[in-house]
LOFI-894871 format. One line per 4 residues: number of its first residue (from 1); their letters; for each residue y, z, x of N, C-alpha, C. Coordinates in steps of 0.2 Angstrom, whole numbers, plus 5000, padded with zeros to 4 digits. Layout:
NUM) A) Y:Z:X:Y:Z:X:Y:Z:X  ...
END
This chain:
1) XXXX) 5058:4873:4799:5057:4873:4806:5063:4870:4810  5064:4872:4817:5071:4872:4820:5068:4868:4825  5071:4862:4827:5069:4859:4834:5076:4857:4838  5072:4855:4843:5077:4855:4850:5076:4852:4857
5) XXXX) 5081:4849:4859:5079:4846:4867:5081:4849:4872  5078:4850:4875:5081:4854:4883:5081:4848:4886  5089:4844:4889:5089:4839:4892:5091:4844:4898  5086:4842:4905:5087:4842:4909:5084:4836:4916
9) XXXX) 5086:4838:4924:5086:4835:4928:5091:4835:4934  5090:4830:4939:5097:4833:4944:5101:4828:4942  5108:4833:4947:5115:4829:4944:5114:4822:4946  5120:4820:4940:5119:4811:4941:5113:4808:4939
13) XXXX) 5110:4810:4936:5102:4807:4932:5106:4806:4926  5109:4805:4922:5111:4803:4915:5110:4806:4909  5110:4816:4911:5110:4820:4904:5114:4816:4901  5119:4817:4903:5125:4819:4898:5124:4812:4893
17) XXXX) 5125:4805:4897:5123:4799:4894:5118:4799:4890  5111:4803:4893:5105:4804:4887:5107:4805:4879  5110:4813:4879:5114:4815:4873:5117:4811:4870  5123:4808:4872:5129:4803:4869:5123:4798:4866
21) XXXX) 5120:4794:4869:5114:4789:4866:5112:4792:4861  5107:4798:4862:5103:4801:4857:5108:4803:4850  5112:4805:4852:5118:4808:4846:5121:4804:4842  5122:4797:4846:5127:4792:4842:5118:4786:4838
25) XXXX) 5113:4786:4840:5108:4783:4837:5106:4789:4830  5105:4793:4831:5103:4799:4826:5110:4799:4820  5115:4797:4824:5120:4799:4816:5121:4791:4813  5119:4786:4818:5116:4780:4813:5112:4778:4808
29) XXXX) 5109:4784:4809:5101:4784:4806:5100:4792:4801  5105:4791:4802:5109:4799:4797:5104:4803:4797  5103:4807:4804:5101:4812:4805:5105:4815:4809  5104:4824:4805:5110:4827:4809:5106:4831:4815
33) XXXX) 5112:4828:4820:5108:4831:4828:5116:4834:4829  5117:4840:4831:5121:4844:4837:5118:4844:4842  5126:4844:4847:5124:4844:4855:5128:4852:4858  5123:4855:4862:5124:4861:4867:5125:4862:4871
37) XXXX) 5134:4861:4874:5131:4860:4882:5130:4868:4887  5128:4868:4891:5126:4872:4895:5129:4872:4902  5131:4869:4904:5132:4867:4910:5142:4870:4908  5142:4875:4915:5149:4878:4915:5153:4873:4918
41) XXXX) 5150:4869:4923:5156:4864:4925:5157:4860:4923  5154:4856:4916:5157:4852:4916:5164:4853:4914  5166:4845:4911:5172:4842:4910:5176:4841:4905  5170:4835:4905:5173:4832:4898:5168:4829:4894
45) XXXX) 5167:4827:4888:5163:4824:4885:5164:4819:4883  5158:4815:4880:5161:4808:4877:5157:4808:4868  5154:4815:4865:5152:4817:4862:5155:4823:4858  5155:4823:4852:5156:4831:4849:5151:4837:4853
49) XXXX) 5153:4842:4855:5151:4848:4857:5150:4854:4849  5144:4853:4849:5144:4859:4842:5145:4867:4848  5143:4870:4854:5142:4875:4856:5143:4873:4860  5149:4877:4865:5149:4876:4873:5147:4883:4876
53) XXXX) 5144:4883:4880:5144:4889:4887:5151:4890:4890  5155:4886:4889:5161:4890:4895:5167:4893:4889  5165:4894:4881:5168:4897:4878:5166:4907:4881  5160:4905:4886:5157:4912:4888:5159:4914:4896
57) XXXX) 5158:4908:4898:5160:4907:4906:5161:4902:4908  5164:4900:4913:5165:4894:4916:5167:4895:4923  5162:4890:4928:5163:4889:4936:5167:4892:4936  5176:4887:4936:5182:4888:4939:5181:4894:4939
61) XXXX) 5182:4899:4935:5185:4905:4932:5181:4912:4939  5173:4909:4938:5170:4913:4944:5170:4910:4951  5172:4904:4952:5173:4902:4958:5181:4905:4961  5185:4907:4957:5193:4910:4958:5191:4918:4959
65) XXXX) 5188:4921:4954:5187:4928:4953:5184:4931:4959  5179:4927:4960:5171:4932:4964:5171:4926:4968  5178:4922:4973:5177:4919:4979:5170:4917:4979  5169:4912:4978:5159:4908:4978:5161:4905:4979
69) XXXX) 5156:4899:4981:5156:4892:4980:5152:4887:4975  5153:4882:4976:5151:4877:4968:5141:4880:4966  5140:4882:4972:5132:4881:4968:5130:4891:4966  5135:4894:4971:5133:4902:4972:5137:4905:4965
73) XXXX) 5142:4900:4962:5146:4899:4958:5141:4901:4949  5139:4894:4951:5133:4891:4943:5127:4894:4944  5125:4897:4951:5121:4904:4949:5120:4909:4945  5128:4909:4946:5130:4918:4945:5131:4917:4937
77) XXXX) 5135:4911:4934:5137:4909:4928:5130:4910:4923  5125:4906:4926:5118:4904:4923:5114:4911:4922  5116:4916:4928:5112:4924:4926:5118:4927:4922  5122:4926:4922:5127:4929:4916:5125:4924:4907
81) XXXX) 5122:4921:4909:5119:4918:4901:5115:4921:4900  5109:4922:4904:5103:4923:4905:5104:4933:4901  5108:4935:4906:5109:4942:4901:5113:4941:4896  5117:4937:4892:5121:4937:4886:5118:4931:4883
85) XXXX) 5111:4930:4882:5108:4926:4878:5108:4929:4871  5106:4933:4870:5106:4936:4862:5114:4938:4857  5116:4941:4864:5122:4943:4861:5128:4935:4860  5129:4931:4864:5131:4925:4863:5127:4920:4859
89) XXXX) 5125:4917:4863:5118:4913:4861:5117:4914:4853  5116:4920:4853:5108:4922:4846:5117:4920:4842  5122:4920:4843:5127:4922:4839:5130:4915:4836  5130:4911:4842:5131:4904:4839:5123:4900:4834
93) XXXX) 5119:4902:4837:5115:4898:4833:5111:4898:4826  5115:4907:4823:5116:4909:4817:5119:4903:4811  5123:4898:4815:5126:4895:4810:5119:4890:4810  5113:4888:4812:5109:4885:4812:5101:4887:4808
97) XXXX) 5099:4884:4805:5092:4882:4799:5088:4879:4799  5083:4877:4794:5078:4874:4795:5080:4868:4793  5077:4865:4800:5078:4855:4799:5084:4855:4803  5087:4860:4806:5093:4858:4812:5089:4856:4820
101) XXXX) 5092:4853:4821:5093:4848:4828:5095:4848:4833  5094:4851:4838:5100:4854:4843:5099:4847:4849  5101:4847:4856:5103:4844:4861:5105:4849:4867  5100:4851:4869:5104:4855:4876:5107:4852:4882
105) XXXX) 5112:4852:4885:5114:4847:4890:5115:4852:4895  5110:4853:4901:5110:4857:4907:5112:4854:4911  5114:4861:4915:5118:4861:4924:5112:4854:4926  5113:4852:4930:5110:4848:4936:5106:4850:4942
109) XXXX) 5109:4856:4943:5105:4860:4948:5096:4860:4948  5092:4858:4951:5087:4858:4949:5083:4864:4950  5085:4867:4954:5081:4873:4955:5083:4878:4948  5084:4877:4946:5085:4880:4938:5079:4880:4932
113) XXXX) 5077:4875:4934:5073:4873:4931:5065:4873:4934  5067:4877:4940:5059:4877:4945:5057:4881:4949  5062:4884:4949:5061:4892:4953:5065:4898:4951  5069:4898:4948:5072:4903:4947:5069:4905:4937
117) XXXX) 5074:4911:4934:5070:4912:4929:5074:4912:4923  5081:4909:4923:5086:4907:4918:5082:4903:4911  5082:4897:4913:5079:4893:4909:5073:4895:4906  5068:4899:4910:5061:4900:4908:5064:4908:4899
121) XXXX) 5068:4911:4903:5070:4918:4898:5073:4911:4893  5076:4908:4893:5082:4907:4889:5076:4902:4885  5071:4898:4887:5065:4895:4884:5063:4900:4879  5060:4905:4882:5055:4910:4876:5061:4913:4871
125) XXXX) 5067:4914:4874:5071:4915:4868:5072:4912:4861  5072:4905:4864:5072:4900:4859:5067:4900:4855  5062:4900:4857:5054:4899:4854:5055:4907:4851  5053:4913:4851:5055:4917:4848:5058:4917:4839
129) XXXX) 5063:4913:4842:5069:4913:4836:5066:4907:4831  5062:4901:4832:5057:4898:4830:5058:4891:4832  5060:4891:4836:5061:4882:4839:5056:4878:4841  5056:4873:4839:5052:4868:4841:5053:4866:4847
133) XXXX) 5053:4863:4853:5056:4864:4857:5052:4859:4864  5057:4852:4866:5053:4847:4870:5057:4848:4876  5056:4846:4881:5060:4848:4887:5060:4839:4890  5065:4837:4891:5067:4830:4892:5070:4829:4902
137) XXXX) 5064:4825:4904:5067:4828:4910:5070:4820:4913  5075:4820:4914:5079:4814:4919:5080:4812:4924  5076:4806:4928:5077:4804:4933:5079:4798:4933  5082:4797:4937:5087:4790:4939:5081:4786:4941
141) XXXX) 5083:4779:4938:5078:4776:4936:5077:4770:4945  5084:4772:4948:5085:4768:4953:5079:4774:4960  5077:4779:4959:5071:4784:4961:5063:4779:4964  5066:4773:4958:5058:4768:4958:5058:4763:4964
145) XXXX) 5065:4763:4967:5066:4758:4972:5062:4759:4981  5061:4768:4981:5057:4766:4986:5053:4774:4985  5048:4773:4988:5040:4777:4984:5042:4783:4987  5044:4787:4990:5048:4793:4994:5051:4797:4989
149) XXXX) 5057:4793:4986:5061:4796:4982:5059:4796:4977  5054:4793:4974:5051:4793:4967:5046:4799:4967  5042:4797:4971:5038:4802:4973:5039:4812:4975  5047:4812:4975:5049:4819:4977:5053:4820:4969
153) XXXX) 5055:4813:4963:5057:4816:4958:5051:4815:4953  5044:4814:4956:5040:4816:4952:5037:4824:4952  5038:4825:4959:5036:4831:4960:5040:4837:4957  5046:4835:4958:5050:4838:4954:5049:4840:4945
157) XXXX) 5049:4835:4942:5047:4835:4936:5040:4841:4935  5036:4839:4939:5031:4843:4939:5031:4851:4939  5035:4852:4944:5038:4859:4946:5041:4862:4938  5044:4857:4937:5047:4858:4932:5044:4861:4922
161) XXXX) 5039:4855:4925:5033:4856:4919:5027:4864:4920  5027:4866:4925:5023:4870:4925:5028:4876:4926  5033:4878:4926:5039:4883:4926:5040:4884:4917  5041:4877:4915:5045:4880:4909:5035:4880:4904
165) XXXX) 5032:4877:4905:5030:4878:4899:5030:4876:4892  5032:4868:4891:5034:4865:4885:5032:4859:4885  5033:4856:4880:5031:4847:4879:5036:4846:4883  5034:4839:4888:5040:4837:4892:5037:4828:4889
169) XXXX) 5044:4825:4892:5045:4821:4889:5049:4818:4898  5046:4813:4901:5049:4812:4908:5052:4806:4907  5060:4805:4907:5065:4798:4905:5065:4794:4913  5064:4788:4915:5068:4786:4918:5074:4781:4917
173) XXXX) 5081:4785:4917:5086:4783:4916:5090:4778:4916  5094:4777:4915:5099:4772:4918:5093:4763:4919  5088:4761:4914:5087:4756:4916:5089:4752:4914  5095:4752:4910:5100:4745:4910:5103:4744:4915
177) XXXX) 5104:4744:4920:5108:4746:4927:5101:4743:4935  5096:4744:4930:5089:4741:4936:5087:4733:4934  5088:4732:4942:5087:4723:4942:5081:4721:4938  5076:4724:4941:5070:4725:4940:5066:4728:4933
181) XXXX) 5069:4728:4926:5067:4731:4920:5058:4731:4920  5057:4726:4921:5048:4726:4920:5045:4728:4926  5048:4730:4929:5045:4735:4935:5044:4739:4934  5049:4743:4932:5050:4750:4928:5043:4752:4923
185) XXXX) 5039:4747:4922:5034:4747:4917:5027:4751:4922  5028:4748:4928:5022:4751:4931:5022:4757:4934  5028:4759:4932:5028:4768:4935:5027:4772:4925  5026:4770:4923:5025:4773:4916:5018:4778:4917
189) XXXX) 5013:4775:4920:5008:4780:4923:5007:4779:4929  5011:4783:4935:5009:4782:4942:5002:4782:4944  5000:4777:4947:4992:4777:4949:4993:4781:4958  4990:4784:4958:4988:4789:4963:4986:4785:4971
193) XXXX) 4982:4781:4969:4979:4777:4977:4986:4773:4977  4990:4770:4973:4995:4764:4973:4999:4768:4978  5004:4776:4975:5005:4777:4975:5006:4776:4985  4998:4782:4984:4999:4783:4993:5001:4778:4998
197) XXXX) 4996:4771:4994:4996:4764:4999:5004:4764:4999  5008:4763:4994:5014:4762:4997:5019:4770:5001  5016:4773:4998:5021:4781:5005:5017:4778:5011  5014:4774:5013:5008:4774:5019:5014:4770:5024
201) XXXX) 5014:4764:5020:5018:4759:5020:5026:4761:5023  5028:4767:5020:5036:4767:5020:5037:4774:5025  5031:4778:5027:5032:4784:5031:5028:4780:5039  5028:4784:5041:5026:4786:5050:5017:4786:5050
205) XXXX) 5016:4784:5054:5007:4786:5053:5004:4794:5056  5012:4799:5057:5011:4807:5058:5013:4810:5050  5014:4805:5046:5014:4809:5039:5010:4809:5033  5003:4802:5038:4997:4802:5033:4995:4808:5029
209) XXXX) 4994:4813:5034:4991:4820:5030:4994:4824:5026  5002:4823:5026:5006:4826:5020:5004:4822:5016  5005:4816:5018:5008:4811:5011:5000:4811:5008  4993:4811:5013:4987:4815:5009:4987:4819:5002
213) XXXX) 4988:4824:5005:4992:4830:5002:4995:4832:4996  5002:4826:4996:5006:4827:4990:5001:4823:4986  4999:4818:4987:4996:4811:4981:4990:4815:4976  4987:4819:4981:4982:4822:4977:4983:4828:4974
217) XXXX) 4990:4832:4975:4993:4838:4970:4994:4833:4964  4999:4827:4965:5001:4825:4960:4993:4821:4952  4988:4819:4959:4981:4816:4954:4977:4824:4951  4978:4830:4956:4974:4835:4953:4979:4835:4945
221) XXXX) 4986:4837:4946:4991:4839:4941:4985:4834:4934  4989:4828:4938:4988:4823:4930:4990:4823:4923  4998:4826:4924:5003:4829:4919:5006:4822:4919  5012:4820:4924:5018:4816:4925:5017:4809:4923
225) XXXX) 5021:4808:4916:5021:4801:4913:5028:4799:4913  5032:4793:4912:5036:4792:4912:5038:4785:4907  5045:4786:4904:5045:4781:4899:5053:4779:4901  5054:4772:4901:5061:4771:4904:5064:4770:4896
229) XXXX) 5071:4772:4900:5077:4771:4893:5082:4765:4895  5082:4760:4891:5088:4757:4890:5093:4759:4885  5099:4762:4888:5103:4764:4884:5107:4759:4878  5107:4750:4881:5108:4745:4877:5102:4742:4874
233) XXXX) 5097:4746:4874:5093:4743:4869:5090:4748:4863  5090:4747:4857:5091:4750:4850:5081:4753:4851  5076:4745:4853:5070:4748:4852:5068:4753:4858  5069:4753:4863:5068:4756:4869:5069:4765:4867
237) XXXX) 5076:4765:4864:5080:4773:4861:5076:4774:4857  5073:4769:4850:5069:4771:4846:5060:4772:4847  5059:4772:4852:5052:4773:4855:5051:4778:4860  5057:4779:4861:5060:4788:4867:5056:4792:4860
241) XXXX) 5065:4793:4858:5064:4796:4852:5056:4797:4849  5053:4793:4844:5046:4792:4844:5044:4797:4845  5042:4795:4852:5038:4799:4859:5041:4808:4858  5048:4809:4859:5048:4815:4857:5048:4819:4851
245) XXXX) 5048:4816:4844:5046:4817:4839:5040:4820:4837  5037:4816:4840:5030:4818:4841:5026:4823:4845  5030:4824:4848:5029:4830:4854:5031:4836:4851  5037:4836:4847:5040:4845:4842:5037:4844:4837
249) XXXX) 5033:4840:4835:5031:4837:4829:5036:4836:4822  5043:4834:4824:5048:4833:4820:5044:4828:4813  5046:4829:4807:5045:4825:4803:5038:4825:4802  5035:4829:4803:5026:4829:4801:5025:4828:4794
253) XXXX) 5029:4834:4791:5029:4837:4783:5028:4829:4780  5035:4824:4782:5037:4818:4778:5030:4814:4779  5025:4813:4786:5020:4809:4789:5014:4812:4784  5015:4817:4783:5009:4820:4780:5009:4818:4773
257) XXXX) 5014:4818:4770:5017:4814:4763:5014:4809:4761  5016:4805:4765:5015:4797:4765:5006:4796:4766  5005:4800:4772:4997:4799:4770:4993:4799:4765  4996:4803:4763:4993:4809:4753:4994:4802:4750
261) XXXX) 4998:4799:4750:5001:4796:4745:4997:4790:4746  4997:4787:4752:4991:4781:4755:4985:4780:4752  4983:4787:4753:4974:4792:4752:4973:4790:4744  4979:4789:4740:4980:4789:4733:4977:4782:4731
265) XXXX) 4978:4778:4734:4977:4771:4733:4972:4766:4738  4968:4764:4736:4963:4762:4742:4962:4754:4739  4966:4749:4741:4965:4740:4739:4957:4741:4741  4956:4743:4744:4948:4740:4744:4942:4742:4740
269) XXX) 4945:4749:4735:4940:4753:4733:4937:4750:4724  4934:4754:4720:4932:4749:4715:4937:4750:4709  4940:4753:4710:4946:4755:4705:4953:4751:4708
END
């Protein structure tokens, strides 16, 4: 079995830092994980790249040739993947087998992942080819500061969860960087009335009926959970991780072991 992250979210939410994290705890722990990036524009990395996309395309290159701009630009890149997924794509991932470990590190563009149909083709190709396959989605954990902003990167997420069609795993970011770390606990399951009482609080009383509205798309959903990551702390990454292990069902074969083996010996029984 082949598994894999689709690390996404909007820019500046902490893919890239996600990856580096996951990549550098996984080769402490001597597990082999490659990182994929995706994303034409970026830069630079602070991580080994096993696969890049701009060995296929890159921004600059369509932003010069075909006059675009930054976003008509990563459109155009993204449906030039979207048609050379087999022929590229299937061609880098030939060097990969079973018990390989990927990391996708996507554009930032959000609408990628929630209206258009990039990601969705580029999803089923992967599962096709036999991926296990968790979709990790990133929000800036500084989102929880006021219920407006939180509340639209939940929705977001959500958009996102019913487009691709995967186990999602929802991070909130950067919480080594938030004053308030045991805050961050209470948005792990957003409760629905808490919610509204504070959009109530923070909007106009002409935006009661939206704010109506959205609270109970997101209570009918009752998808959206949320687990914060400290990227300096070793149990925080080790209980992401967990959580998504459990989702592609990484490492079942070994859990299945260990149970037989368990089943084998019983201190209580008369033997």
């Amino acid at each position: 079995m082949k598994f894999a992250q689709l690390v996404v979210g909007p820019a500046g939410s902490g893919k890239s830092t996600y990856c580096e994290t996951i990549k550098n705890h996984c080769d402490a722990i001597n597990r082999s994980v490659h990182v994929v990036n995706l994303d034409p524009a970026a830069e630079e990395f602070k991580y080994p790249v096993s696969v890049d996309v701009r060995d296929l395309i890159t921004l600059d290159d369509v932003m010069q040739e075909l006059q675009l701009g930054p976003n008509g630009g990563l459109l155009y890149c993204m449906e030039y993947l979207e048609d050379n997924l087999e022929e590229w794509l299937g061609a880098e991932l030939q060097a990969y087998g079973d018990d390989d470990y990927l990391l996708f590190d996507c554009p930032g563009q959000i609408e990628l992942y929630s209206h258009l149909s990039v990601f969705k083709t580029f999803v089923d190709y992967l599962k096709r080819d036999g991926w296990q396959i968790c979709v990790i989605y990133c929000l800036d954990s500084q989102f929880t500061s006021e219920m407006p902003k939180f509340i639209a990167g939940t929705l977001q997420a959500l958009s996102a969860m019913v487009q691709l069609e995967l186990p999602h795993v929802n991070v909130l970011t950067k919480a080594d960087l938030c004053k308030d770390k045991q805050g961050l606990e209470g948005f792990r399951f957003p409760d629905p009335m808490e919610m509204r009482h504070e959009l109530d609080k923070q909007t106009g009383p002409h935006f009661r009926r939206l704010n109506d509205a959205v609270v109970q798309l997101l209570d009918d959903f009752a998808m959206v959970t949320f687990t914060p990551l400290d990227v300096n702390d070793e149990e925080s990454i080790e209980e992401l991780l967990l959580q998504i292990d459990m989702a592609i069902q990484y490492g079942e074969d070994q859990e299945v072991k260990t149970q037989e083996l368990g089943d084998m010996y019983d201190p209580e029984g008369d033997e």
